[in-house]
N, CA, C and O atoms as a GROMACS GRO file, in nm:
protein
  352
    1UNK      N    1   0.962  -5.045  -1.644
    1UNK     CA    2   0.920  -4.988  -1.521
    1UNK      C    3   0.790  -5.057  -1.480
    1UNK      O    4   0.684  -5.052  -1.542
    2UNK      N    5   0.811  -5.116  -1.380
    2UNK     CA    6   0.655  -5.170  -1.334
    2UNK      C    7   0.518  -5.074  -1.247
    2UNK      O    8   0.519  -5.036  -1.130
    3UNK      N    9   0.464  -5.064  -1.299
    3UNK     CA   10   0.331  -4.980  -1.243
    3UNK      C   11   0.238  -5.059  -1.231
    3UNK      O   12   0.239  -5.173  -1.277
    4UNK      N   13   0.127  -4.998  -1.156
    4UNK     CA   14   0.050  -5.088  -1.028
    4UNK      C   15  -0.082  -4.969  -1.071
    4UNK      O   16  -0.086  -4.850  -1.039
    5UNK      N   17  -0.189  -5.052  -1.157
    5UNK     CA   18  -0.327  -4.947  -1.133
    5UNK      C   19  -0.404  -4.984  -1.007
    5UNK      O   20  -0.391  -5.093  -0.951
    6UNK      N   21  -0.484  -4.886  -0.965
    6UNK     CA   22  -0.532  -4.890  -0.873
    6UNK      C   23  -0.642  -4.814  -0.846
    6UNK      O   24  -0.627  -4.702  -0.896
    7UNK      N   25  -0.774  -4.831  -0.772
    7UNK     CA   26  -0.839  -4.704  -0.792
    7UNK      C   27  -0.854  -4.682  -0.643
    7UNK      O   28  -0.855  -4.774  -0.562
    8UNK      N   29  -0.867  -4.553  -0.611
    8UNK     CA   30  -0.857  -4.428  -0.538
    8UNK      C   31  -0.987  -4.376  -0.517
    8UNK      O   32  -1.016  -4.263  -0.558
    9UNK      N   33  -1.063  -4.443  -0.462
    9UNK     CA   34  -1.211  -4.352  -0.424
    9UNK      C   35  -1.301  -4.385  -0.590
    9UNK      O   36  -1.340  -4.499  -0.618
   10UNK      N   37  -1.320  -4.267  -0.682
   10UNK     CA   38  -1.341  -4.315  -0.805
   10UNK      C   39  -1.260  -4.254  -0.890
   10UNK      O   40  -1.307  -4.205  -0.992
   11UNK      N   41  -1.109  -4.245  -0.860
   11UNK     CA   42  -1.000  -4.195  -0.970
   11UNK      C   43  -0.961  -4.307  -0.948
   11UNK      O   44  -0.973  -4.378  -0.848
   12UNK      N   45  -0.887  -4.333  -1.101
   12UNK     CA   46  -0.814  -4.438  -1.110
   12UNK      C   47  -0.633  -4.429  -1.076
   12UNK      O   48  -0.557  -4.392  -1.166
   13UNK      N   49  -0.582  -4.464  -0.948
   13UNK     CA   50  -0.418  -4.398  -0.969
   13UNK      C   51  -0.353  -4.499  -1.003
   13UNK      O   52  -0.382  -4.616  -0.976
   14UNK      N   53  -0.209  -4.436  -1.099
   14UNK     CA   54  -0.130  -4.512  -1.107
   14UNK      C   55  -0.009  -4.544  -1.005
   14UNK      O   56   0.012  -4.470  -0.908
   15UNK      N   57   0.043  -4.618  -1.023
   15UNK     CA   58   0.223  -4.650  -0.871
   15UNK      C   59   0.303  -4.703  -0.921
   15UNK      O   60   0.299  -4.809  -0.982
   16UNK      N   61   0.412  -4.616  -0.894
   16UNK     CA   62   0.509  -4.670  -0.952
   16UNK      C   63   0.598  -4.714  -0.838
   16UNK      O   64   0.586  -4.662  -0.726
   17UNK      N   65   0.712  -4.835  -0.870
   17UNK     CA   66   0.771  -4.918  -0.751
   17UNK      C   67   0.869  -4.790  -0.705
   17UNK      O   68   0.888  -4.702  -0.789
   18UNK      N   69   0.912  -4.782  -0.614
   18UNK     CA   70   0.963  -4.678  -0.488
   18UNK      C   71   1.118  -4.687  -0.566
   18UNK      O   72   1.191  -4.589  -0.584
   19UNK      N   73   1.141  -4.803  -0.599
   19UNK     CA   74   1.293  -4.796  -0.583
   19UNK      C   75   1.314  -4.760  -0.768
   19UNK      O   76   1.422  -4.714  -0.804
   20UNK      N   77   1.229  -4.781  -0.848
   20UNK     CA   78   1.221  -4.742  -0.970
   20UNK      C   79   1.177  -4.585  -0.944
   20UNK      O   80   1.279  -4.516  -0.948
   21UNK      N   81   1.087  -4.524  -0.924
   21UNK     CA   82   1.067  -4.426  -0.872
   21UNK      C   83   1.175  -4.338  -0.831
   21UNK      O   84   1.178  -4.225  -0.878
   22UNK      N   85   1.327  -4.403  -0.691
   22UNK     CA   86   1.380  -4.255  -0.703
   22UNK      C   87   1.490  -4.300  -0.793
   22UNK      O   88   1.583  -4.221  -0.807
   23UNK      N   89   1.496  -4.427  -0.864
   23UNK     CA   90   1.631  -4.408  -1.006
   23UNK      C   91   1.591  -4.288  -1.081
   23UNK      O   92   1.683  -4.212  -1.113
   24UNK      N   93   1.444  -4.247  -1.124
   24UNK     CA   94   1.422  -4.208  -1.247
   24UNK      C   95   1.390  -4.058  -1.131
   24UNK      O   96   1.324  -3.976  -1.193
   25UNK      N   97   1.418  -4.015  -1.004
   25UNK     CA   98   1.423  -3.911  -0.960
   25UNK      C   99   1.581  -3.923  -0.977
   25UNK      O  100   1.597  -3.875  -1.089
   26UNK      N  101   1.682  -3.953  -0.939
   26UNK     CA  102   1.862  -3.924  -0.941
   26UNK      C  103   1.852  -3.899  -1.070
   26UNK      O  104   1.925  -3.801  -1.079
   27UNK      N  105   1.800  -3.926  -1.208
   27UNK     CA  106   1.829  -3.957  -1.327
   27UNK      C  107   1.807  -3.824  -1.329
   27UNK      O  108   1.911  -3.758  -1.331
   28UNK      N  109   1.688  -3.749  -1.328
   28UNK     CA  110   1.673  -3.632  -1.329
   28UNK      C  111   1.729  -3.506  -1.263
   28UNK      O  112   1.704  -3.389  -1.292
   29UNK      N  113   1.821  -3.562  -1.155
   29UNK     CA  114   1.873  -3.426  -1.091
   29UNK      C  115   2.005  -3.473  -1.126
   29UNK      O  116   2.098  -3.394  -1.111
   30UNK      N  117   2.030  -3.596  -1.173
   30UNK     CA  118   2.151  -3.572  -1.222
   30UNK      C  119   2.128  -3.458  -1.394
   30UNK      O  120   2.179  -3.347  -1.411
   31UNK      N  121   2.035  -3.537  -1.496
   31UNK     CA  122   2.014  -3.405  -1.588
   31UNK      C  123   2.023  -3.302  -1.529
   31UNK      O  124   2.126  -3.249  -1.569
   32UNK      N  125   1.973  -3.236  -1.450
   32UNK     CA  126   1.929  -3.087  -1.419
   32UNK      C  127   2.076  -3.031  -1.378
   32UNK      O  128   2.109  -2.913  -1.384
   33UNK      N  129   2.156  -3.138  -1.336
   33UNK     CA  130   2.322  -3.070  -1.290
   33UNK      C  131   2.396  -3.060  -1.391
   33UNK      O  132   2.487  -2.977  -1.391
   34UNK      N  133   2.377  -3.131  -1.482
   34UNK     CA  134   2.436  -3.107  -1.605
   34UNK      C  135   2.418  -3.004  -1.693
   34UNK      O  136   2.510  -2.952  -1.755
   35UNK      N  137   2.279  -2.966  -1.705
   35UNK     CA  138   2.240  -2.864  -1.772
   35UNK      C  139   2.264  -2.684  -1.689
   35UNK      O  140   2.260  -2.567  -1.728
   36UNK      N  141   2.288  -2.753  -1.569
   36UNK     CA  142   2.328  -2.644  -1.473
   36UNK      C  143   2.448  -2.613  -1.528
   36UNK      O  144   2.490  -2.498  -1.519
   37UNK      N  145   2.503  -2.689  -1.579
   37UNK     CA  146   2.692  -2.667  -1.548
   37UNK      C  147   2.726  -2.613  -1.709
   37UNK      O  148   2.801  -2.524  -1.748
   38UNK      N  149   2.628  -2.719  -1.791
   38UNK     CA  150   2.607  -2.648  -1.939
   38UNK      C  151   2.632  -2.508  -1.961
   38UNK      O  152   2.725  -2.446  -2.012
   39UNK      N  153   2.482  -2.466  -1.889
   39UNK     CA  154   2.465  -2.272  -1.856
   39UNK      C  155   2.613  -2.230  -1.808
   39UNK      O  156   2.670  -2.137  -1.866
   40UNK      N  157   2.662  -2.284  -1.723
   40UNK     CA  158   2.743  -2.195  -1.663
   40UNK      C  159   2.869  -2.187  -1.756
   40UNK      O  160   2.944  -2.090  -1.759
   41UNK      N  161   2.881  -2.274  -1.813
   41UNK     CA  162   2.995  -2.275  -1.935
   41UNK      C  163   2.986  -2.187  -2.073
   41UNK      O  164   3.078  -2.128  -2.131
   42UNK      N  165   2.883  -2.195  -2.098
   42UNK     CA  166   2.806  -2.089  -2.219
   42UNK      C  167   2.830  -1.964  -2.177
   42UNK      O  168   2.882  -1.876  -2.246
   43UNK      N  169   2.776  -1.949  -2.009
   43UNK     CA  170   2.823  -1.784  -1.983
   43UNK      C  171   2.957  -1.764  -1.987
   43UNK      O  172   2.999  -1.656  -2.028
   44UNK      N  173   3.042  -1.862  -1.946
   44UNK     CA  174   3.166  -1.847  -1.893
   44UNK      C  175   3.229  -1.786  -2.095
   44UNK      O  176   3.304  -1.699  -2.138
   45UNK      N  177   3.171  -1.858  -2.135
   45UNK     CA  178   3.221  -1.807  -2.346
   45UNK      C  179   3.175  -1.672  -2.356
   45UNK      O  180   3.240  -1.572  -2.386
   46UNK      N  181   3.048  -1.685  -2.327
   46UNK     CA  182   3.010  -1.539  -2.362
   46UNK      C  183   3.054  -1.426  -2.320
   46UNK      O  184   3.050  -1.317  -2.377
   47UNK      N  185   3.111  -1.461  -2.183
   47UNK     CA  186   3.158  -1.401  -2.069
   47UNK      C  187   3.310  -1.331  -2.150
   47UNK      O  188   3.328  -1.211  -2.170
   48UNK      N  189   3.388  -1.426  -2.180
   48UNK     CA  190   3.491  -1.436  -2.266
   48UNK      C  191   3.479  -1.361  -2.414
   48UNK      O  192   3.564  -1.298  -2.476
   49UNK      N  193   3.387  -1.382  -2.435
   49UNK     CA  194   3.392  -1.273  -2.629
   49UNK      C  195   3.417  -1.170  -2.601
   49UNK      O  196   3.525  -1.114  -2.620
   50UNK      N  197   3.268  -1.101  -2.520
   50UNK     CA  198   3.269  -0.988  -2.465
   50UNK      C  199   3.373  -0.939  -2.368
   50UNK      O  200   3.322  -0.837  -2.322
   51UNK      N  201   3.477  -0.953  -2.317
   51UNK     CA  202   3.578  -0.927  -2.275
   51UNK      C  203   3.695  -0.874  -2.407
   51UNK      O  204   3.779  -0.788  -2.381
   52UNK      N  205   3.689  -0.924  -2.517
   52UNK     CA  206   3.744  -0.895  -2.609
   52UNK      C  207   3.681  -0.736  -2.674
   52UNK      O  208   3.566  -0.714  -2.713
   53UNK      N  209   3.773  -0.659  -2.672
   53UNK     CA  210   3.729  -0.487  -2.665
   53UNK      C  211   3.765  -0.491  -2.810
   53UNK      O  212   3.861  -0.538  -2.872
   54UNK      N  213   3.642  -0.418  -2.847
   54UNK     CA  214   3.575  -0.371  -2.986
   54UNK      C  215   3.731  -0.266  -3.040
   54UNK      O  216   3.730  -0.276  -3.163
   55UNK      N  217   3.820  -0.201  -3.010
   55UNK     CA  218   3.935  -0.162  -3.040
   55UNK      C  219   3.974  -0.271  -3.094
   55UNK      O  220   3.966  -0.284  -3.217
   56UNK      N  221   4.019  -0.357  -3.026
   56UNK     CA  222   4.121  -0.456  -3.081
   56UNK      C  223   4.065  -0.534  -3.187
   56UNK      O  224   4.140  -0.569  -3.278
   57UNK      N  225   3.911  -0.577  -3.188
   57UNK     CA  226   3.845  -0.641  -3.295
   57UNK      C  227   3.849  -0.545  -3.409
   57UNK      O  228   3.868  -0.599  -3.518
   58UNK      N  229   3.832  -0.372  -3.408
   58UNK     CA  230   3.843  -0.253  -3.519
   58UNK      C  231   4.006  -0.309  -3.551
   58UNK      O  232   4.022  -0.305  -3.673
   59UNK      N  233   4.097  -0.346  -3.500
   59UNK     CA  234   4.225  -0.334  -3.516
   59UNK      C  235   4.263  -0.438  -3.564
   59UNK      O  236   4.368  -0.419  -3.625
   60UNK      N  237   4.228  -0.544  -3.567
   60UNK     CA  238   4.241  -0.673  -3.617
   60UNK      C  239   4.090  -0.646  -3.781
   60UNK      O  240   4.151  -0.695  -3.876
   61UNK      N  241   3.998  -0.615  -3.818
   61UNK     CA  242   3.968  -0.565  -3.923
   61UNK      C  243   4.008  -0.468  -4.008
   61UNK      O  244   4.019  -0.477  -4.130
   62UNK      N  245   4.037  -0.345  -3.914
   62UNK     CA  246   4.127  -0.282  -4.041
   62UNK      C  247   4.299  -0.315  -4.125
   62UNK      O  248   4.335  -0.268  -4.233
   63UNK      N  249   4.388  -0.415  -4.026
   63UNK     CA  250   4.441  -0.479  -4.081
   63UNK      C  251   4.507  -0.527  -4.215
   63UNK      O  252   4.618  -0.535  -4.269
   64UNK      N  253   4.361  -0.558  -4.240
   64UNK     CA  254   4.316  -0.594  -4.429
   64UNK      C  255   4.245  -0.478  -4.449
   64UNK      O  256   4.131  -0.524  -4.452
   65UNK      N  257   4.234  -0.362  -4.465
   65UNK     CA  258   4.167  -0.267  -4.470
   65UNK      C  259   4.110  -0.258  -4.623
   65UNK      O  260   4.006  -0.203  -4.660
   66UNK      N  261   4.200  -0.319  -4.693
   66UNK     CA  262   4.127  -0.331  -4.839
   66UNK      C  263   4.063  -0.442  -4.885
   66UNK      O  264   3.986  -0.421  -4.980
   67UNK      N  265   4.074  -0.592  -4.832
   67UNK     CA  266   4.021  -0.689  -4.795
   67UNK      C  267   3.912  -0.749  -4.710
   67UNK      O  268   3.927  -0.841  -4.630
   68UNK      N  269   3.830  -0.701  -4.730
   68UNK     CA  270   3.715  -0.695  -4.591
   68UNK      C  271   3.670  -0.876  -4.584
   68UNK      O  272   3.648  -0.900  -4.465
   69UNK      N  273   3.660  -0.946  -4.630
   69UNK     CA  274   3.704  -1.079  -4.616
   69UNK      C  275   3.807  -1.130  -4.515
   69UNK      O  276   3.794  -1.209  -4.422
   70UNK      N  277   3.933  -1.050  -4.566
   70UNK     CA  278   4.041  -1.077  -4.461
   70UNK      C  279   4.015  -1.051  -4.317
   70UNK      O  280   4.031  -1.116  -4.214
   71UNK      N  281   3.970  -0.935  -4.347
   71UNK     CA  282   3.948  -0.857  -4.187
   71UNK      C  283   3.843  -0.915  -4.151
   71UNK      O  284   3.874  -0.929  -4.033
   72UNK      N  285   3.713  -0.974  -4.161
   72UNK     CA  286   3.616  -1.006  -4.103
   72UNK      C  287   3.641  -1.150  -4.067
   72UNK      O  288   3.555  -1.204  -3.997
   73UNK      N  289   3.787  -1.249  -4.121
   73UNK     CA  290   3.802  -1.370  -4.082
   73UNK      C  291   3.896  -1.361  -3.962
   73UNK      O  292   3.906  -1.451  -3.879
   74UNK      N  293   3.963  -1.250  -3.959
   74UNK     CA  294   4.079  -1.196  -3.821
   74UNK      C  295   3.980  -1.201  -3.731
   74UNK      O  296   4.016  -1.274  -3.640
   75UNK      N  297   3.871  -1.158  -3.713
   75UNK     CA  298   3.751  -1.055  -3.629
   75UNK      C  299   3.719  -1.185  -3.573
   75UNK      O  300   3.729  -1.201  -3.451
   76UNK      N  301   3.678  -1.288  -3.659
   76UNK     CA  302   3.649  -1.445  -3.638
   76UNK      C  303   3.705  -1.523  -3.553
   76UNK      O  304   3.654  -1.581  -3.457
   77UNK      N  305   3.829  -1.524  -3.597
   77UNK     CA  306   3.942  -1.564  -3.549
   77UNK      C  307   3.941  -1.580  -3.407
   77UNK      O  308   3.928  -1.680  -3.335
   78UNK      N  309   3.959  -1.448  -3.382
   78UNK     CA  310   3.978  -1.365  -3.251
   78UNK      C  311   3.891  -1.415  -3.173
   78UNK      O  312   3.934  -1.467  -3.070
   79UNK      N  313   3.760  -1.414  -3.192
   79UNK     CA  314   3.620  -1.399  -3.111
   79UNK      C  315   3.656  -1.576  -3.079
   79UNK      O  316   3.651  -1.615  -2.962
   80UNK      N  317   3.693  -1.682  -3.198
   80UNK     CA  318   3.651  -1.815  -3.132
   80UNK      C  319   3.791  -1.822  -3.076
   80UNK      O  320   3.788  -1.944  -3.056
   81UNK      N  321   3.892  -1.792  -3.041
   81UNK     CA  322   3.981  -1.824  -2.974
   81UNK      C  323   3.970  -1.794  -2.794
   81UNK      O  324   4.020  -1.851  -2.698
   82UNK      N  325   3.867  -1.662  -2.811
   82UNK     CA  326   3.836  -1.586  -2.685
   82UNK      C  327   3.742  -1.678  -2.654
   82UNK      O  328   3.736  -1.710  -2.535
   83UNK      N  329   3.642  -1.746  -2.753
   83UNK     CA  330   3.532  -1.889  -2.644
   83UNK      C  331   3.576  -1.955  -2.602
   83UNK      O  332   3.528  -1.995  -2.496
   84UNK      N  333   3.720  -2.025  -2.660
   84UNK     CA  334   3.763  -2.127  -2.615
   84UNK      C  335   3.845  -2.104  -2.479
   84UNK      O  336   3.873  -2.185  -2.391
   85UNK      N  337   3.881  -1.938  -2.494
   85UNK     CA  338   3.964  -1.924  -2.371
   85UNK      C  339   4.107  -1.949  -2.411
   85UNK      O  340   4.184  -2.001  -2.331
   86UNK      N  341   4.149  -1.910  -2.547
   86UNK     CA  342   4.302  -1.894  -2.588
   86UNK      C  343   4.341  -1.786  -2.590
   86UNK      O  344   4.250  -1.703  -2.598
   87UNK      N  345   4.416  -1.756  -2.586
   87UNK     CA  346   4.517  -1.587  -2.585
   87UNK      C  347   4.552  -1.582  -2.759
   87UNK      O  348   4.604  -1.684  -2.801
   88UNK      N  349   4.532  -1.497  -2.837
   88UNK     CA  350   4.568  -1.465  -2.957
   88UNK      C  351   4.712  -1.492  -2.960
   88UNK      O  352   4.777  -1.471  -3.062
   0.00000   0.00000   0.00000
């Protein structure tokens, strides 16, 4: 990146070239759209677990009712299939 010192009254400023300047502005609102869309996907999972009703997660643990291993890997199961947005 080429920069240009310069002084400013008695501050010293720096400059950066205009057309370097708005790459590394697109660069950044392209990040910021990405991380936008990130969020919105994370909710869209979370959005998704929690849609999965605590009945059916009790019902898929008691299952193995003597196995609590078993039942807590059903419970598992369930919950990452619902992030991904699969149907059991």
């Amino acid at each position: 990146m080429k920069t240009y010192l310069q002084m400013d009254g008695h501050t010293l400023v720096e400059y950066v070239e205009k057309k370097e300047y708005d790459l590394l502005a697109q660069e950044r609102a392209d990040f910021g759209a990405l991380v936008d869309k990130q969020e919105r996907e994370l909710q869209n999972v979370v959005t998704r677990m929690e849609d999965v009703s605590i009945h059916k997660l009790e019902d898929l643990f008691l299952e193995h009712a003597t196995d609590w291993t078993q039942g807590l890997e059903n419970v598992r199961t369930r919950l990452i299939q619902a992030a991904k947005g699969e149907q059991p």
